[in-house]
N, C-alpha and C positions, 0 to 999 in steps of 0.2 A: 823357532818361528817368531818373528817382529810383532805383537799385536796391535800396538801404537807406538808412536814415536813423540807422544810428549802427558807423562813421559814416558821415555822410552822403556816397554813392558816386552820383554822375552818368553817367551815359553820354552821350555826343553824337558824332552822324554827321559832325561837321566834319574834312575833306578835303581842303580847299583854303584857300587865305589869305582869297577872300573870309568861309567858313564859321569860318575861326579868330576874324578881325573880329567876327561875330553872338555867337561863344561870347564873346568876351572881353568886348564890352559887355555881354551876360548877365550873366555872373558880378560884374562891378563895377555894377551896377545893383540884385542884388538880393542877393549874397555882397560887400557893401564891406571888410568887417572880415578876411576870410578870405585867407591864403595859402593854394594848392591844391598837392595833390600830383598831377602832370600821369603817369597811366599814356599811357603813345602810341606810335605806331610808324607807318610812314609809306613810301612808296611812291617810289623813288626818283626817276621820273619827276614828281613833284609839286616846287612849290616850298616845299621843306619850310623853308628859312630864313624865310621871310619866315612862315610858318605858326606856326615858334616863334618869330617876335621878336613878336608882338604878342602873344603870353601867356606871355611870357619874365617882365614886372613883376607877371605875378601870381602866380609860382608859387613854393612852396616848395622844390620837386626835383622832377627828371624822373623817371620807373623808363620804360625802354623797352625793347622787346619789338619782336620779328620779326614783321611779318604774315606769312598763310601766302599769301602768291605768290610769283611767278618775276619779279616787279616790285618785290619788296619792297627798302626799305632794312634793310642789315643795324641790328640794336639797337646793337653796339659803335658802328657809325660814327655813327648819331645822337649816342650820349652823349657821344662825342669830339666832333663840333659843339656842341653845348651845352654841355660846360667850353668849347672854345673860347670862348664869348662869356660865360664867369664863372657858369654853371648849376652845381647840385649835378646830378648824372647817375650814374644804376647801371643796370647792366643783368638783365635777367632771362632763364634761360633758357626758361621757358615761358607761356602765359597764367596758371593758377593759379598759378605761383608767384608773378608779379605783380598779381593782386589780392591776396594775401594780404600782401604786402611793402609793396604800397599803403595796405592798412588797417591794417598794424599801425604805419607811418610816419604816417598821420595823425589817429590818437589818437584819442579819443570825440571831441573839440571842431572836430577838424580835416573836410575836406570832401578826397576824391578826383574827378575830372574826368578821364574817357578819353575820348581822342577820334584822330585823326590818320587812321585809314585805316576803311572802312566792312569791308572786310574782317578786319578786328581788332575791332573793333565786334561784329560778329557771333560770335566767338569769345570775345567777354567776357561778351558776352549770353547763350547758353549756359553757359558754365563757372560762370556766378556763382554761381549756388544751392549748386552743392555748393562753390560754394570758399568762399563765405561760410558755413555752416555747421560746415565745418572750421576754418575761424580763428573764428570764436563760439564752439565748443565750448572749444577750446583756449585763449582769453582769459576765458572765466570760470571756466574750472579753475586757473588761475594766478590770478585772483580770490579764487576761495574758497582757494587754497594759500598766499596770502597772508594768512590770518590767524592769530592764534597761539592755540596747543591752548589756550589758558586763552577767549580768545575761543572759540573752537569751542565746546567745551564749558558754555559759557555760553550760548552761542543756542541750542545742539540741547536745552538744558533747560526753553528758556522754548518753544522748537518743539515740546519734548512736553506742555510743561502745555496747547497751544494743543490736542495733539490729544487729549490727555483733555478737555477741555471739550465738544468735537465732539457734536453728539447722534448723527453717523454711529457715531462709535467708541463710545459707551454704548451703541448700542442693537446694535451688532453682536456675532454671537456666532463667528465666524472670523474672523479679521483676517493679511493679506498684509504680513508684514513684509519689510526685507531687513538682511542684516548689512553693516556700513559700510565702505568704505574710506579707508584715511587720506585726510582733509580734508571728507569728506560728513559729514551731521549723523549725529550720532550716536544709537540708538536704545533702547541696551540697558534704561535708565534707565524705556521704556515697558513693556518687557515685566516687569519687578518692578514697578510700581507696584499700592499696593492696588484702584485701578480694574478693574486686569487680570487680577487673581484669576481670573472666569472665562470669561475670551476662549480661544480655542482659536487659538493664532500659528504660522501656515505661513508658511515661506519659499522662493526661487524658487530653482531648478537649473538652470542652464544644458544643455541636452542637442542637439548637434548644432546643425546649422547656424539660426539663427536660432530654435532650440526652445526654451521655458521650459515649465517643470513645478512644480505648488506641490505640497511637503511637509510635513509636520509628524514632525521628528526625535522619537526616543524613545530613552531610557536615554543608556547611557557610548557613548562611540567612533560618535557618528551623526552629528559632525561631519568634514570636511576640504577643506581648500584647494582648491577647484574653476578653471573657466575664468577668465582675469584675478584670479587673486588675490583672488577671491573667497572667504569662506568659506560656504559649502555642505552643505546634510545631504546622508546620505550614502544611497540609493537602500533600501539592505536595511536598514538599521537606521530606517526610514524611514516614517510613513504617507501615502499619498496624499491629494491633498484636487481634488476635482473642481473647475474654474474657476467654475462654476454655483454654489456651497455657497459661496462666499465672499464674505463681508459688505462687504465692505472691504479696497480694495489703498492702500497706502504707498506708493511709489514715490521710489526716487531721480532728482536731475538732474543736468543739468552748467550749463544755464541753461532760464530761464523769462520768460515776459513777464505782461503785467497782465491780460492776458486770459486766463490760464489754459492758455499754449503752454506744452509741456515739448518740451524737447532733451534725450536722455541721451545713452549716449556712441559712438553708431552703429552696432550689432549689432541694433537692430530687437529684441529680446528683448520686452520690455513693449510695443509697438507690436502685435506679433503675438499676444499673449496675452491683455490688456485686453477686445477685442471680446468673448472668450468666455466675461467674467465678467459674466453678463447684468445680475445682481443685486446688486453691486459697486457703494458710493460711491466713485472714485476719488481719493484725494491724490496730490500731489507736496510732497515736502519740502524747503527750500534755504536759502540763507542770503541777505542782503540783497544782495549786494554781486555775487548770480548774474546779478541781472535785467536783462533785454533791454529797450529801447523797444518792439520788433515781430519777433519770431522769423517767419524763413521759415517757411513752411507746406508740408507735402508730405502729397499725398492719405490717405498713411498713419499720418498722428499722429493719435495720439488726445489731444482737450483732457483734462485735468483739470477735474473738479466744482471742485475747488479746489487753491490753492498757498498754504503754509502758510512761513512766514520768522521770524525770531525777532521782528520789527515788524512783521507785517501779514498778512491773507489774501488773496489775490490769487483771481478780481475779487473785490473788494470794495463785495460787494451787501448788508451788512451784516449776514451768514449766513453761520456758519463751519459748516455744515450739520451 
């Protein structure tokens, strides 16, 4: 089974040496080019030597992991068998910490391959979603924090001329902004432009657990430093602005894909508040370098109308609305 495609993460039930045999001609039949990085764990009553010598010549390094039995091969003594026989081998002490040590070892180009006990299998199978989304989030934030403020600043300019062009943002008369955090694009630059004369710009407040509230600050002292470091109006110096009245939300990401998935950074904030803005075109705003092949999906995200990049609107139905 495929669990993603970047990178590209395999699971297979193989158990036994005949099943290592099926997987290994597998993968040299249709991955010729590829070393794998072998996540597995293995059951001590199994013959686990002969399971890793036939996909010993395809792999990159082992990460191995404990099944959860009373059967199981400890991880340490695996990956002492495999240097034995000249493997790279590390251990891991959990399943998500091993998918994630897996995917960050074999890069966007590289392919991960678990396999070894059906009972690990089944714990990878579960964990994966949330562990892959925690190392997504966290590898396109090191993404975009890889590029330098003169960069930045450069695409979040060509990002805002992209959203003054919008007929969404012309023809809106509220608009959901948010204030940035170093390395998100930057937005200040929309709310002076002479387009925005007369937009009326509310931003979000984080309030309790999973709650957002849209504001529109007034006078001196209606800003300050709210939840994460965010900057935030401030409740009393403050007007409210109903989810309904609002024309148009902005939103930040941490990655996005071509269809219009947003990932932000896991508090559900925007996720929970979005449904309620009935009449709301929704953006997401990111830089190139955020984008995913195919973001997990979970019942609760909500697509973006559009993803807006300093190159391109994402989909790209040739309507930046």
């Amino acid at each position: 089974e495929i669990l993603c495609r970047e990178p590209l993460f395999i699971l297979d039930g193989g158990h036994n040496p005949q099943c290592a045999q099926a997987l290994a001609d597998g993968l040299r039949a249709l991955l010729p080019e590829k070393k794998m990085v072998f996540l597995t764990g293995v059951l001590a009553d199994k013959d686990y030597p002969a399971m890793m010598g036939t996909v010993l010549p395809l792999a990159r390094e082992f990460i191995c992991l404990t099944p959860d039995s009373g059967r199981a091969l400890a991880a340490d003594a695996l990956a002492e068998h495999l240097k034995g026989r000249g493997a790279r081998a590390d251990v891991c002490a959990d399943v998500e910490e091993g998918i994630q040590r897996a995917l960050d070892d074999a890069g966007e180009e590289g392919a991960v391959v678990a396999f070894g006990s059906l009972y690990l299998a089944g714990d990878i199978r579960s964990t994966f979603s949330s562990a892959y989304r925690r190392w997504l989030r966290r590898t396109k934030r090191r993404a975009r924090e890889s590029l330098s403020a003169d960069e930045r600043a450069s695409f979040s300019a060509k990002i805002v001329e992209r959203i003054l062009a919008a007929p969404a943002f012309q023809k809106a008369k509220t608009v959901m902004l948010y204030k940035a955090l170093p390395g998100e694009v930057q937005l200040d630059a929309l709310e002076h432009a002479p387009q925005a004369k007369e937009k009326r710009f509310v931003y979000p407040r984080c309030a309790g657990e999973g709650v957002m509230t849209a504001l529109r600050p007034i006078g001196e002292g209606a800003w300050r430093t709210g939840a994460f470091g965010i900057r935030e109006p401030v409740p009393e110096r403050s007007e409210p602005a109903a989810p309904e009245d609002i024309d148009l939300v902005i939103c930040p990401c941490t990655a996005f894909d071509e269809a219009g998935g947003r990932m932000g950074m896991g508090g559900g904030f925007y996720d929970r508040f979005l449904p309620r803005c009935i009449h709301a075109a929704i953006f997401a705003v990111a830089f190139e370098v955020q984008k995913a092949k195919v973001l997990p999906a979970e019942a609760w995200d909500v697509p973006m109308d559009i993803v807006l990049t300093e190159e391109a609107a994402y989909p790209s139905d040739g309507s930046e609305r």
